[in-house]
Backbone of each chain as ProteinMPNN parsed JSONL, in Angstrom:
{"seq_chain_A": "XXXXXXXXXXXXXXXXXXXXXXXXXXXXXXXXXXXXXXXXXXXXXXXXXXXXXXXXXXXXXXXXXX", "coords_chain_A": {"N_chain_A": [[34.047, 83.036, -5.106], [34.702, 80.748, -5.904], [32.191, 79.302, -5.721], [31.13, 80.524, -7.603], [32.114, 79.82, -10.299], [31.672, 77.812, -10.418], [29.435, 77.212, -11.481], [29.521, 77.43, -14.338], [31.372, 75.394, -14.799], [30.354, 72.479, -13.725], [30.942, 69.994, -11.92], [32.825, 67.212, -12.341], [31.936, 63.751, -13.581], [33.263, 60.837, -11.459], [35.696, 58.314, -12.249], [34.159, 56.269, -11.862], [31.486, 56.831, -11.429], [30.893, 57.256, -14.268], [31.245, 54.767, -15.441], [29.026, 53.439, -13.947], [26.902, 54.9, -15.158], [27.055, 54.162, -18.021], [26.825, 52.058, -17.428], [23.778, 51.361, -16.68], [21.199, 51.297, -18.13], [21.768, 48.329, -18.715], [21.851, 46.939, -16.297], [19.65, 47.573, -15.254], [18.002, 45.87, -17.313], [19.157, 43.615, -16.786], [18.261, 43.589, -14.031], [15.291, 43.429, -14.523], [14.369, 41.203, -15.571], [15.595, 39.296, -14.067], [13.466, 40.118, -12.096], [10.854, 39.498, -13.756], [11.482, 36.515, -13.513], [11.867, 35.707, -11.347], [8.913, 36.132, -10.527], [7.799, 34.644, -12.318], [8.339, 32.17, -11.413], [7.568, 31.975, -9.419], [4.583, 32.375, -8.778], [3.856, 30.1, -10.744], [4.641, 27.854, -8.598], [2.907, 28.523, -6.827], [0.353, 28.232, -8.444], [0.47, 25.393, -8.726], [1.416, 24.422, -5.914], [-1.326, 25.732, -4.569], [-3.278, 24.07, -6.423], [-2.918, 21.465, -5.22], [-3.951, 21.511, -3.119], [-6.737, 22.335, -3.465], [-7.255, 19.266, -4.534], [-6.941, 17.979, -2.113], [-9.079, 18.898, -0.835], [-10.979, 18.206, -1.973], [-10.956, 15.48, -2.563], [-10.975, 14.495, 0.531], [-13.486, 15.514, 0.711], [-14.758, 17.95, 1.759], [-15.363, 19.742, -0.287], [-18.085, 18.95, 0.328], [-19.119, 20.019, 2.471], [-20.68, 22.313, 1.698]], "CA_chain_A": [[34.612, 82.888, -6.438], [34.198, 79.252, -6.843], [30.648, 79.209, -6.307], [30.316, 81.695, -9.184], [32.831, 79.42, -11.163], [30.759, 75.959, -10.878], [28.06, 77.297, -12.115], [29.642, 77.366, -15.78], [31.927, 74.337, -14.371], [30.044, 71.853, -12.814], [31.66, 68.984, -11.086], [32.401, 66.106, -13.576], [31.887, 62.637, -12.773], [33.98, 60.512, -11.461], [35.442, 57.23, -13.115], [33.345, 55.143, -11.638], [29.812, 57.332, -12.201], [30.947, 57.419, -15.358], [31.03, 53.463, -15.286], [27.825, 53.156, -14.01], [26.078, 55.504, -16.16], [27.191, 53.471, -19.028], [26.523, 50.783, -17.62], [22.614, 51.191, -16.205], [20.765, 50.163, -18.723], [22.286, 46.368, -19.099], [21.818, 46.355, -15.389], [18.137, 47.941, -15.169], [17.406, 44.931, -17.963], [18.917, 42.142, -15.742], [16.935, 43.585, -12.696], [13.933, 43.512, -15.471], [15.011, 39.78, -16.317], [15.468, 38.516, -12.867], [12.272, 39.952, -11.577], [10.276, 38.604, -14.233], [11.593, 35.008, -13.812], [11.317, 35.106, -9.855], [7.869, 36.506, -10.635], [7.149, 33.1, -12.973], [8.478, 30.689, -10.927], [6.48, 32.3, -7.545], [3.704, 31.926, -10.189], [3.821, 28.362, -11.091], [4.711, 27.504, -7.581], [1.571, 29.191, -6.163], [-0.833, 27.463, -8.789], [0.773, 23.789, -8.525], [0.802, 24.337, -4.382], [-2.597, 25.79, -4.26], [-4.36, 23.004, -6.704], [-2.657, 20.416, -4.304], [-4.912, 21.766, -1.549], [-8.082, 22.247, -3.776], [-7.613, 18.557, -4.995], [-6.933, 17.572, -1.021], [-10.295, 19.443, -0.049], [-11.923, 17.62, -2.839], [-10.718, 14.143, -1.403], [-11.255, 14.561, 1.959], [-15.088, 15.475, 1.231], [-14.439, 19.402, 1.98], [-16.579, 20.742, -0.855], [-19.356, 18.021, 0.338], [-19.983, 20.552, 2.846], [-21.187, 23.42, 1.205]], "C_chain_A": [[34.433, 81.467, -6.969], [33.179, 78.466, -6.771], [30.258, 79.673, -7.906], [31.204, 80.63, -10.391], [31.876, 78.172, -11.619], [29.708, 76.332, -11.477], [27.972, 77.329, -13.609], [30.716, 75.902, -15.694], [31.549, 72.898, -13.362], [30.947, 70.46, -12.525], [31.679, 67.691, -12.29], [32.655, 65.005, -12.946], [33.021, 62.187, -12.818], [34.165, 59.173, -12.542], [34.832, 56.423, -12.951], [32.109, 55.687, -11.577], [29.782, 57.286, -13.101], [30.262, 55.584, -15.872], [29.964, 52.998, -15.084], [26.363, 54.057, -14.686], [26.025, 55.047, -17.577], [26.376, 52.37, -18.783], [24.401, 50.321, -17.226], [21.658, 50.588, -17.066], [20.561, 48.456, -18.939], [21.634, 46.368, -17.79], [20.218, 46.733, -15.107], [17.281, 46.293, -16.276], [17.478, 43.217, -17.456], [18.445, 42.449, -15.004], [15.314, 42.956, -13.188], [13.782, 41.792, -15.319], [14.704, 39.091, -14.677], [14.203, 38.679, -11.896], [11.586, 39.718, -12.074], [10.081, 37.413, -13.972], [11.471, 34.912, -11.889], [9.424, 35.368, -9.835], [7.009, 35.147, -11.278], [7.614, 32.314, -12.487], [7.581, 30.676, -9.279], [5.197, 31.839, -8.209], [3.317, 30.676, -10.081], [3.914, 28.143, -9.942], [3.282, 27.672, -6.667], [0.456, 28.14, -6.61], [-0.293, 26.347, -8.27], [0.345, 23.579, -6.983], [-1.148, 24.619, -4.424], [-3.835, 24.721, -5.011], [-4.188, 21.636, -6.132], [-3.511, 20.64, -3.381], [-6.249, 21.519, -1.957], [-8.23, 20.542, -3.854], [-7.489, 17.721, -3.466], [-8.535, 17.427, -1.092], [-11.131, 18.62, -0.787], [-12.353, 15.887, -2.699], [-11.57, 13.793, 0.135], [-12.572, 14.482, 2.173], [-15.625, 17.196, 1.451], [-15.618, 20.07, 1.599], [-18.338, 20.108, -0.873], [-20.473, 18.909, 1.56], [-21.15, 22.018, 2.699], [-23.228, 22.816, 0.774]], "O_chain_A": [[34.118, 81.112, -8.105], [33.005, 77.387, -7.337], [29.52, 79.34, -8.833], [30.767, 80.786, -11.532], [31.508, 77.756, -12.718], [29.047, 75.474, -12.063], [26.903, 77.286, -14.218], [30.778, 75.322, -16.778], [32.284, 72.414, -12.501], [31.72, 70.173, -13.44], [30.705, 67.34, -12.956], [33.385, 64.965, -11.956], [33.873, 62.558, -13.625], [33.33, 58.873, -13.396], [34.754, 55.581, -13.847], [31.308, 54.762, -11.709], [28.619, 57.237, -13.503], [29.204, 55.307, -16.438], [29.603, 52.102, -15.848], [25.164, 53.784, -14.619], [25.118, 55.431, -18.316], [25.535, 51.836, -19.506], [23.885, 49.234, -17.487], [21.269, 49.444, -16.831], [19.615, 47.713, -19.201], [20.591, 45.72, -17.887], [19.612, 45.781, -14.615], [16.202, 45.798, -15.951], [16.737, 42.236, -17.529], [17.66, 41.541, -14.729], [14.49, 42.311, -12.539], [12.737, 41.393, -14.804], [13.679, 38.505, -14.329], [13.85, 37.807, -11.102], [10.74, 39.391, -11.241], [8.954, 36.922, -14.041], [10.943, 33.94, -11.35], [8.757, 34.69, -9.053], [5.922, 34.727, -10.883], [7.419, 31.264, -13.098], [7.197, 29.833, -8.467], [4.906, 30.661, -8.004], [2.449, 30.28, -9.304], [2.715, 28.152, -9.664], [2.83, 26.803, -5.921], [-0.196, 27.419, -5.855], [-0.609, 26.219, -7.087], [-0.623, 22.901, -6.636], [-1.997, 23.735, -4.312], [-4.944, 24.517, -4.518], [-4.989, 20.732, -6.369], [-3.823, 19.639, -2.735], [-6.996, 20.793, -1.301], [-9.261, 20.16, -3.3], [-8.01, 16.61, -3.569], [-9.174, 16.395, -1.3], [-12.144, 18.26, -0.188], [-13.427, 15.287, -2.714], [-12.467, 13.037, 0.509], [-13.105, 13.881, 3.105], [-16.798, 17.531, 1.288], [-16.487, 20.648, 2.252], [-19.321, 20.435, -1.538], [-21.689, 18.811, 1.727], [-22.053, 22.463, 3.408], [-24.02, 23.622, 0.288]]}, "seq_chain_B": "XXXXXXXXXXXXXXXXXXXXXXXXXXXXXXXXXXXXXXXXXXXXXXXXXXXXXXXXXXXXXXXXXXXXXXXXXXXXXXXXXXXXXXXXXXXXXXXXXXXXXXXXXXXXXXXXXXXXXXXXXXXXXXXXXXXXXXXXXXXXXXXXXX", "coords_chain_B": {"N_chain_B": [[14.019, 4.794, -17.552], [12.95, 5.84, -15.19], [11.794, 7.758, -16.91], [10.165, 5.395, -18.579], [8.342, 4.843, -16.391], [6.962, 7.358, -15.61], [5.352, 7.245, -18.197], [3.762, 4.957, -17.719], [2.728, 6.051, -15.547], [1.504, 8.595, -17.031], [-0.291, 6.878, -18.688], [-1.953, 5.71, -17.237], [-3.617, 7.795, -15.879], [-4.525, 9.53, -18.042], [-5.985, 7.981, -19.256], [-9.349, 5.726, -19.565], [-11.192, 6.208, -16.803], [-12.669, 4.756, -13.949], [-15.717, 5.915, -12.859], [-17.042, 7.604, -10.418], [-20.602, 8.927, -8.838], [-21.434, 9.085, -6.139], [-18.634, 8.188, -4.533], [-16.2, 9.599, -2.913], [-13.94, 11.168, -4.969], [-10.656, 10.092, -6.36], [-6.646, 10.747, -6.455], [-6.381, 10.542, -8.959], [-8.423, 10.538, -10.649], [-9.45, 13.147, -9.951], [-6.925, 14.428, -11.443], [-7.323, 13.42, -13.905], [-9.797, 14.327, -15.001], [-9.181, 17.212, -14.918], [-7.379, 16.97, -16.572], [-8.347, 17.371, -18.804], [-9.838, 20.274, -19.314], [-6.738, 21.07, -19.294], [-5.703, 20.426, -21.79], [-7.153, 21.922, -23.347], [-6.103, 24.491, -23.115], [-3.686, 25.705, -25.089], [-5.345, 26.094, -27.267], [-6.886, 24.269, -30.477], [-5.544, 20.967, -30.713], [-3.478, 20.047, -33.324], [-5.059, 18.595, -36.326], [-5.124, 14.338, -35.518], [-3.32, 14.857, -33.647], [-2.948, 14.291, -29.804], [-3.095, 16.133, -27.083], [-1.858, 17.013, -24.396], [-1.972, 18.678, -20.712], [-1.373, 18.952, -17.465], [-0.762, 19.395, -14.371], [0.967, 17.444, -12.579], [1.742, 17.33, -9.476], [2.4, 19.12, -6.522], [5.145, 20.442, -7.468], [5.142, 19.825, -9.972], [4.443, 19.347, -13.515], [3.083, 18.462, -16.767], [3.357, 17.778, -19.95], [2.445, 16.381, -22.786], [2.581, 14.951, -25.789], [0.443, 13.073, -28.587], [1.147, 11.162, -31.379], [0.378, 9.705, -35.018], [2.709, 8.147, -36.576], [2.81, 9.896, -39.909], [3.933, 8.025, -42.17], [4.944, 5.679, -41.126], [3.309, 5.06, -39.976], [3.613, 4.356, -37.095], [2.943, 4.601, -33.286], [3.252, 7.903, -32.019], [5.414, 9.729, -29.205], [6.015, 12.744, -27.335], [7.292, 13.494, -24.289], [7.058, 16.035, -22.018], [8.439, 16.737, -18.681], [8.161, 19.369, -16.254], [10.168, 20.448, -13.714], [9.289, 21.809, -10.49], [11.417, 24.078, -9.244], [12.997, 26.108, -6.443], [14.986, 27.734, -7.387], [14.41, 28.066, -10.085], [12.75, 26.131, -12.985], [12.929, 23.225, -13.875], [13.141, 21.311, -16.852], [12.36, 18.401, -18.484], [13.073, 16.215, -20.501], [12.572, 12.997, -22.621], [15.713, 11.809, -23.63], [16.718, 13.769, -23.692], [19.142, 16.205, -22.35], [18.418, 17.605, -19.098], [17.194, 21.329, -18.738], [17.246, 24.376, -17.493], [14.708, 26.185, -17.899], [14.5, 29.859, -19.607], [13.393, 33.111, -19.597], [10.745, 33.826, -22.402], [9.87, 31.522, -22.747], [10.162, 30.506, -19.844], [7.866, 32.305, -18.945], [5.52, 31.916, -21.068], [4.978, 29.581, -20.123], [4.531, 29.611, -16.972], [1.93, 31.665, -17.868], [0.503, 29.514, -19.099], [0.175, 27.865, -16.702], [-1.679, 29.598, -15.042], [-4.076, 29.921, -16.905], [-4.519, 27.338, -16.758], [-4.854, 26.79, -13.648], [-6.941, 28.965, -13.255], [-9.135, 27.97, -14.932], [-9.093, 24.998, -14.344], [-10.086, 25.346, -11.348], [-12.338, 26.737, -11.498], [-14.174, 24.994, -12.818], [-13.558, 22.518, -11.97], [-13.806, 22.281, -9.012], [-14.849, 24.288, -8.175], [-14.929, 26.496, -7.391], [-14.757, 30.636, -7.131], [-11.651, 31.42, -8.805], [-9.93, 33.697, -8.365], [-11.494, 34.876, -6.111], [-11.33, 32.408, -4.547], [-13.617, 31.853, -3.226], [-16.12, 29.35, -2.432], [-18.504, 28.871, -5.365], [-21.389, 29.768, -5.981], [-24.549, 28.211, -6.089], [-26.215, 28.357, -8.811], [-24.469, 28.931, -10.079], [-22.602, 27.068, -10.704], [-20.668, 24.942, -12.466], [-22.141, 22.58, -14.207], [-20.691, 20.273, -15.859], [-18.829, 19.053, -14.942], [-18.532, 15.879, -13.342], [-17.746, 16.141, -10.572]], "CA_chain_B": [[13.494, 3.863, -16.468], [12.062, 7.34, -14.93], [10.81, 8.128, -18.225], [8.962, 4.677, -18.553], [7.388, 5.075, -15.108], [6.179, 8.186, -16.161], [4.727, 7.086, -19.237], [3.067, 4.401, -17.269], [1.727, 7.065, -14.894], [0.354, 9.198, -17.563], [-1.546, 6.501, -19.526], [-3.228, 5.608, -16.237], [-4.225, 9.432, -15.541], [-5.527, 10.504, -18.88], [-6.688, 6.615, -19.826], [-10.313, 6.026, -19.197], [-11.55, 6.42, -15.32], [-13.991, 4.75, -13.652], [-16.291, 7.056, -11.709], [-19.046, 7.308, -9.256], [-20.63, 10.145, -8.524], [-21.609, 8.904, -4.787], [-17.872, 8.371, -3.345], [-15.037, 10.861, -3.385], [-12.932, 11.04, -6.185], [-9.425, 9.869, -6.238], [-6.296, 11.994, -7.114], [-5.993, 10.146, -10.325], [-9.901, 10.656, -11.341], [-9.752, 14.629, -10.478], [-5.674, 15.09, -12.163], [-8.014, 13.144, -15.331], [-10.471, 15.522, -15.09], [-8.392, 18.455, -14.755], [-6.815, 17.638, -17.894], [-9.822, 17.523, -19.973], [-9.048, 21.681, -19.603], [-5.375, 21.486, -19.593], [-5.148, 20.139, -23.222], [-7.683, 23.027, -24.341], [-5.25, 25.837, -22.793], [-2.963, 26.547, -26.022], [-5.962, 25.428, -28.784], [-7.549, 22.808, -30.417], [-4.411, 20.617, -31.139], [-3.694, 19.909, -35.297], [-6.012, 16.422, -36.725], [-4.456, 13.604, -35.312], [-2.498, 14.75, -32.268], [-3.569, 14.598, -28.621], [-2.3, 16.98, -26.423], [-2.259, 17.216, -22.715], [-0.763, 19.418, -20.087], [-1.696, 18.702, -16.497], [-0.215, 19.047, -12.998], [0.935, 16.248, -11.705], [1.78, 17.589, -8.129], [2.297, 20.968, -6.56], [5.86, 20.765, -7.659], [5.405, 18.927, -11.181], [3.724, 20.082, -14.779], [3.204, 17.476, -17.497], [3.125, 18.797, -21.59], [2.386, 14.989, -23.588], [1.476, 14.953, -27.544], [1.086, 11.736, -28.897], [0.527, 11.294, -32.985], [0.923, 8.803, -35.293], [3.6, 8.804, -37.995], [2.722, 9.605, -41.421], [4.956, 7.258, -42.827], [5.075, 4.733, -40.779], [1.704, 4.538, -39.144], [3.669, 3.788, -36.085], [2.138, 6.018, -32.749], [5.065, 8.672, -31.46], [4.749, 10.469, -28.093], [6.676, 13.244, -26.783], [6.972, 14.4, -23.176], [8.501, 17.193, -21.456], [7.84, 17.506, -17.514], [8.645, 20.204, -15.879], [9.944, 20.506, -11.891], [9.542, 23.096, -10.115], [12.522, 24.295, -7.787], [12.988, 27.57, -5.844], [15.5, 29.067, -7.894], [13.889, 28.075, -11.486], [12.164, 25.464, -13.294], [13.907, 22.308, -15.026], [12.25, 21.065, -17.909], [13.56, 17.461, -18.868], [13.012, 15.364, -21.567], [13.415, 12.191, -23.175], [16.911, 11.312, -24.071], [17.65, 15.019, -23.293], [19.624, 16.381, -21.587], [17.723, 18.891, -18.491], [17.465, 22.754, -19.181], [16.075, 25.438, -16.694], [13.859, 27.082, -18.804], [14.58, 30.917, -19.175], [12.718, 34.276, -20.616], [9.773, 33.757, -23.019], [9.194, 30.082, -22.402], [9.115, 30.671, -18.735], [6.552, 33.08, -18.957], [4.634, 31.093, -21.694], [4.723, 28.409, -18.804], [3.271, 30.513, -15.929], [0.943, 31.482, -18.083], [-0.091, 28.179, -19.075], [-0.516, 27.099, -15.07], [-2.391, 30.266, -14.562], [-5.167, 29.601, -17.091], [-4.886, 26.024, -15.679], [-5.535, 27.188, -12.674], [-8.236, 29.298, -13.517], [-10.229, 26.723, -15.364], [-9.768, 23.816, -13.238], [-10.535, 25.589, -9.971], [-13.839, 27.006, -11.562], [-14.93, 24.017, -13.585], [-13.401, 21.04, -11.469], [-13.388, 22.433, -8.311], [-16.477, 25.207, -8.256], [-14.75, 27.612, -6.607], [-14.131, 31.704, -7.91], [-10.156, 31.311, -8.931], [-10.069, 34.814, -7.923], [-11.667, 35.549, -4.43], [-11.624, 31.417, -3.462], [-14.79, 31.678, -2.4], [-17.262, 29.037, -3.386], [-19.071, 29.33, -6.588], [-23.459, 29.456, -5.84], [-25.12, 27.056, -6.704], [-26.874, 28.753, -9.839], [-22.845, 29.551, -11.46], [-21.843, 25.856, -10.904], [-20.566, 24.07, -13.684], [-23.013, 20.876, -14.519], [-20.317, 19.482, -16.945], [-18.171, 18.338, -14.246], [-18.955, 14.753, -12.394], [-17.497, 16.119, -9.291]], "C_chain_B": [[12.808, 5.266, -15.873], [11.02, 7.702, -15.836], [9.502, 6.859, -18.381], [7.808, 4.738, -17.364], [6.407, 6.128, -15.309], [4.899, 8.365, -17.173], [3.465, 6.284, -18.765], [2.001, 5.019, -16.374], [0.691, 7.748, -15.798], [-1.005, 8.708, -18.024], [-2.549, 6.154, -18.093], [-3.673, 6.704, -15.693], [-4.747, 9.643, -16.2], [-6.566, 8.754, -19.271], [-8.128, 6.961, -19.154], [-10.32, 5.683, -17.355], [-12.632, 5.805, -14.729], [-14.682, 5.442, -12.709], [-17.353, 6.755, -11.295], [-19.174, 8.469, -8.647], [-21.083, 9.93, -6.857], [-20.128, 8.462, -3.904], [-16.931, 8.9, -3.709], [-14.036, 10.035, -4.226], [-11.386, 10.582, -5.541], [-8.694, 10.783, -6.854], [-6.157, 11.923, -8.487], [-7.645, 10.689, -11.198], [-9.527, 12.273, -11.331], [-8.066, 15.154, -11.346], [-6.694, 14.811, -13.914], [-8.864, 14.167, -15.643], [-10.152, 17.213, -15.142], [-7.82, 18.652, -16.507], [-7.202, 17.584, -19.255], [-9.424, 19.327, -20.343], [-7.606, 21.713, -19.855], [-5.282, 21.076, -20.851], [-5.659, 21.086, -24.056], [-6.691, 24.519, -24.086], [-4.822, 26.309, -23.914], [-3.744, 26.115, -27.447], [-5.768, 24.302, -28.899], [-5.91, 21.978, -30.81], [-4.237, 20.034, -32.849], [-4.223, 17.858, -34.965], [-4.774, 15.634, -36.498], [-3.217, 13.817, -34.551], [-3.515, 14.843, -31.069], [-2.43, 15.14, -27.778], [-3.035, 16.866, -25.346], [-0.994, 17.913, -21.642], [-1.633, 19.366, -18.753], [-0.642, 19.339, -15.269], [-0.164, 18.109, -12.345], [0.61, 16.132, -10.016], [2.399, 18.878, -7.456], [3.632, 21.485, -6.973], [6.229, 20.133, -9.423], [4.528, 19.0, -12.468], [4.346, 18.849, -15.776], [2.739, 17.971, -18.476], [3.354, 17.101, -21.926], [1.606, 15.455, -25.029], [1.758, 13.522, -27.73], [0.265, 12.061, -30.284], [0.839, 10.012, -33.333], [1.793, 8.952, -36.705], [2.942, 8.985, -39.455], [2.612, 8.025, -42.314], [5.123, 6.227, -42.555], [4.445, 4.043, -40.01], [1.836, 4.134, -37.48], [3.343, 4.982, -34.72], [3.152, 6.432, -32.134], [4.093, 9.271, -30.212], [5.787, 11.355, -28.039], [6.567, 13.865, -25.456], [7.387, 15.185, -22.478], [7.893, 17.385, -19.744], [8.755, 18.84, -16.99], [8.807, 20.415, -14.364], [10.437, 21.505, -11.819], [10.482, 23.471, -8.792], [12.235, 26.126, -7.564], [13.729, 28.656, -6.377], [15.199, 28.807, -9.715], [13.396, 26.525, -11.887], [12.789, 24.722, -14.533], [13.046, 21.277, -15.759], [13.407, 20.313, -18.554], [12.249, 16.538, -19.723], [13.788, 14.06, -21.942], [14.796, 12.077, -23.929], [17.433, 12.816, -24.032], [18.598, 15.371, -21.997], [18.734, 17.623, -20.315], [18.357, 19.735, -18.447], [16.719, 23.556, -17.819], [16.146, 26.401, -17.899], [14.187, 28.781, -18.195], [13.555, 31.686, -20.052], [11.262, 33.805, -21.069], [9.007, 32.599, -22.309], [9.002, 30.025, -20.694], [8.302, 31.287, -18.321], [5.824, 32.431, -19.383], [3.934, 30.125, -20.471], [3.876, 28.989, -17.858], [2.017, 30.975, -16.314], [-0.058, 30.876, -18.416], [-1.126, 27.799, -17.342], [-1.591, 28.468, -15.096], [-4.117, 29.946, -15.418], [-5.577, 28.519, -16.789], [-5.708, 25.907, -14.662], [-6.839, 27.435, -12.694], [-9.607, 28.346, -13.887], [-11.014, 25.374, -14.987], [-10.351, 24.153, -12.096], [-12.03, 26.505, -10.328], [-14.562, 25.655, -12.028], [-14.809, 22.985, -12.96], [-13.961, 20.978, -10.188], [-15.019, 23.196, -7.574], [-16.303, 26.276, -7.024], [-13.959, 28.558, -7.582], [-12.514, 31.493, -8.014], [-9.737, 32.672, -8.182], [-9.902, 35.448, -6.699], [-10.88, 33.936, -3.871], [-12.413, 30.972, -3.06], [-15.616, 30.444, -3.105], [-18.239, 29.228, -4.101], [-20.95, 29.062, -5.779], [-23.375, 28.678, -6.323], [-25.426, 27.008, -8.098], [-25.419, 29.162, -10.913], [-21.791, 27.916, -11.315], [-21.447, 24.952, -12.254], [-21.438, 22.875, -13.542], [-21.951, 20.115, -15.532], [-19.154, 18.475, -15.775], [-18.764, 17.04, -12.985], [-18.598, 14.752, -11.187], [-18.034, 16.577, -8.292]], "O_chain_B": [[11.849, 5.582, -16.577], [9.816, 7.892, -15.658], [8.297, 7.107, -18.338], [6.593, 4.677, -17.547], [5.198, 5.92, -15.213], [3.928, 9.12, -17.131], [2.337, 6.608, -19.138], [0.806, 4.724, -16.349], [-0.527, 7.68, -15.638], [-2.121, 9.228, -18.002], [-3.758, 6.381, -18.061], [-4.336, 6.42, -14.696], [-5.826, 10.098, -15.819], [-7.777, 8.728, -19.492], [-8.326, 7.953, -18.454], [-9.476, 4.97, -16.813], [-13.709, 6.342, -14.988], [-14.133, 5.556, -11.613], [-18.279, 5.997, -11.586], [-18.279, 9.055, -8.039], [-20.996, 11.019, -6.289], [-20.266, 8.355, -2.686], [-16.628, 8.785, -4.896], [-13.565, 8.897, -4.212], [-11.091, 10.752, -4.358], [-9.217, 11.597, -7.615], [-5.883, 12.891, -9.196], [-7.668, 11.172, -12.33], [-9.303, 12.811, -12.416], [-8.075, 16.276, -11.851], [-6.774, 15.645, -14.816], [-8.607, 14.893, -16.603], [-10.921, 18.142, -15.389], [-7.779, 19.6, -17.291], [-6.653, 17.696, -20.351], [-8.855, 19.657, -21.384], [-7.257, 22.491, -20.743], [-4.261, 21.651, -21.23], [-5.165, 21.34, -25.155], [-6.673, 25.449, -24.892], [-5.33, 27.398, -24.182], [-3.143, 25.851, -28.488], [-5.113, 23.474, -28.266], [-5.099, 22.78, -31.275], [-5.258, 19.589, -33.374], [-4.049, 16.852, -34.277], [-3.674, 15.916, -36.971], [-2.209, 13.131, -34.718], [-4.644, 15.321, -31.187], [-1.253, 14.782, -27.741], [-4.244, 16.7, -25.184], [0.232, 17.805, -21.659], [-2.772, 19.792, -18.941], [0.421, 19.775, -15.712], [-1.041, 17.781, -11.547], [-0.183, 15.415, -9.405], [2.942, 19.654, -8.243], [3.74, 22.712, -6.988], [7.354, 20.051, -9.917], [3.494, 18.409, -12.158], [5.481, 18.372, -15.747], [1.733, 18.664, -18.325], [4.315, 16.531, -21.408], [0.545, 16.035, -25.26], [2.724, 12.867, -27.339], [-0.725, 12.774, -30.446], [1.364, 9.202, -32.568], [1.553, 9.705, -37.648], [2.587, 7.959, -40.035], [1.732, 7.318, -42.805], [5.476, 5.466, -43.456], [4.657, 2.954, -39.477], [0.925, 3.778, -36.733], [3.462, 6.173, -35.005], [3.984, 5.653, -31.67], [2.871, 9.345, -30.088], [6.747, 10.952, -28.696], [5.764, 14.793, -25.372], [8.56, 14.918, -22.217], [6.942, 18.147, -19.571], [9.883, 19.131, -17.388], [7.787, 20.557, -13.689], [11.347, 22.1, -12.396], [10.25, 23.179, -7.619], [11.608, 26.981, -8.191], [13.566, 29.864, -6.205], [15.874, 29.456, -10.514], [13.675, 25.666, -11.051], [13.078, 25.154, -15.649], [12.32, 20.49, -15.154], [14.514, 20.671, -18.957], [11.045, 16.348, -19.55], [14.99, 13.849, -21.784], [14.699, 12.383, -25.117], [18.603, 13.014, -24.36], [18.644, 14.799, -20.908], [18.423, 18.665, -20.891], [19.572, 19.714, -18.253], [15.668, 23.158, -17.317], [17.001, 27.027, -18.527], [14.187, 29.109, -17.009], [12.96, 31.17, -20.998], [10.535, 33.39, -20.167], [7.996, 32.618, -21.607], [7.952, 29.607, -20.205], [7.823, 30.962, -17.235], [5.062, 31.962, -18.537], [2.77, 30.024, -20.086], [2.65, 28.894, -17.901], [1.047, 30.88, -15.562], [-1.225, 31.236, -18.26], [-2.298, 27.608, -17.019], [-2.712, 27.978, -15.231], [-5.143, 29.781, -14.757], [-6.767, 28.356, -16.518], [-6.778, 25.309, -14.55], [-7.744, 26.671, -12.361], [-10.666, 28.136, -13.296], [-12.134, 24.868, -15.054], [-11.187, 23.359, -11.664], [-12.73, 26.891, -9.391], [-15.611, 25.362, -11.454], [-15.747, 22.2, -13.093], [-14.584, 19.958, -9.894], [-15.879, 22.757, -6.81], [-17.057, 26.703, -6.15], [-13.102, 28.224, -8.4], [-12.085, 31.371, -6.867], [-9.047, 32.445, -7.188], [-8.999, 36.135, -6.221], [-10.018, 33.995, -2.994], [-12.386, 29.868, -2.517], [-15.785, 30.526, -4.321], [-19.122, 29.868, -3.53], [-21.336, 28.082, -5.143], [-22.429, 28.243, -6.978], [-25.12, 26.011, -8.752], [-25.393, 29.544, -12.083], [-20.638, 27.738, -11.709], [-22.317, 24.343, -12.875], [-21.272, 22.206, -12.522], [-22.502, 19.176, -16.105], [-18.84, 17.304, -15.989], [-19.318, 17.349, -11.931], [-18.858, 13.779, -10.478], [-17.542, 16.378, -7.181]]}, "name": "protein", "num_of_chains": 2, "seq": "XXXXXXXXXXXXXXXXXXXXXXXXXXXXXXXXXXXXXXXXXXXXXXXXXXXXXXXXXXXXXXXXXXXXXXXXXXXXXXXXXXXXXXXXXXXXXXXXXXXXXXXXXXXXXXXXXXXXXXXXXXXXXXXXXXXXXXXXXXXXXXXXXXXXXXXXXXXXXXXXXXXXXXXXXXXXXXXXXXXXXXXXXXXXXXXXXXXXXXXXXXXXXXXXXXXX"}
């Protein structure tokens, strides 16, 4: 009987699914937000480190052996 | 006092260089050379400014305009560096106060270093930005004295 009932009654959320169904969006846009900006500062970090090495190799004599 | 040091650094980086193509470059000759491209990154700059945007060091990005006033013929500069930390990037200025740059402008930024990148490490450097690999002989830049 209360199989056959849920099926025109399904289970309603609670207050706190409710809470985060409101709220997903905002928080899907700071996930958006914060992996962008770790994404541009790995970024920048990468080039600046890696043209420290090219301008080493370039010093040193490096690309003298090619 | 930071700021003048700075200032003093830049003009001896972009100032003229003396070079020789028979003994290795210094870091000041290839950062000069580097930022022969970094000032073309965001276009030509408007008559009567010079623009430059370099890498100082693997944690340090340099944006300089210098003009001269209209009005008062006298020559202005502005400079903004930018250091790079692990949890964001603080971008300080004269008589400002420092900001970590968020959203647009730190994207703008990354994408700045990236065509940086790109440009200097084919044209300065003569290696693919890409694979890494060194560039042939026959895809070498000739404009670069290095």
């Amino acid at each position: 009987m209360s199989d056959f009932l849920s099926q025109f009654f399904p289970p309603q959320p609670t207050d706190q699914q409710s809470i985060i169904t409101i709220d997903t969006p905002l928080i899907e846009d700071d996930d958006a937000n914060r992996r962008q900006k770790a994404e541009d500062i790995a970024l920048i970090t990468a080039y600046g480190e890696n043209l420290s090495l090219y301008r080493k190799l370039k010093i040193n004599g490096e690309g003298e052996r090619r | 006092m930071i700021a003048d040091m700075l200032k003093k650094l830049f003009e001896l980086i972009v100032g003229p260089q003396p070079m020789s193509l028979h003994s290795r470059p210094t870091e000041r000759q290839l950062i000069h050379e580097e930022s022969k491209y970094g000032r073309n990154i965001f276009g030509p700059a408007p008559a009567g400014r010079r623009r430059d945007f370099f890498c100082l060091d693997a944690k340090t990005w340099i944006w300089n305009e210098e003009w001269t006033d209209p009005f008062t013929g006298q020559k202005q500069s502005s400079m903004i560096r930018y250091e790079i930390h692990s949890h964001g990037v603080l971008k300080i200025r004269d008589n400002q106060e420092p900001v970590y740059i968020e959203g647009q402008e730190l994207t703008n930024l990354a994408n700045a270093t990236r065509l940086y990148f790109e440009q200097v490490v084919y044209n300065v450097y003569h290696y693919d930005p890409n694979t890494g690999h060194p560039l042939p002989k026959h895809l070498t830049p000739e404009r670069s004295p290095y």
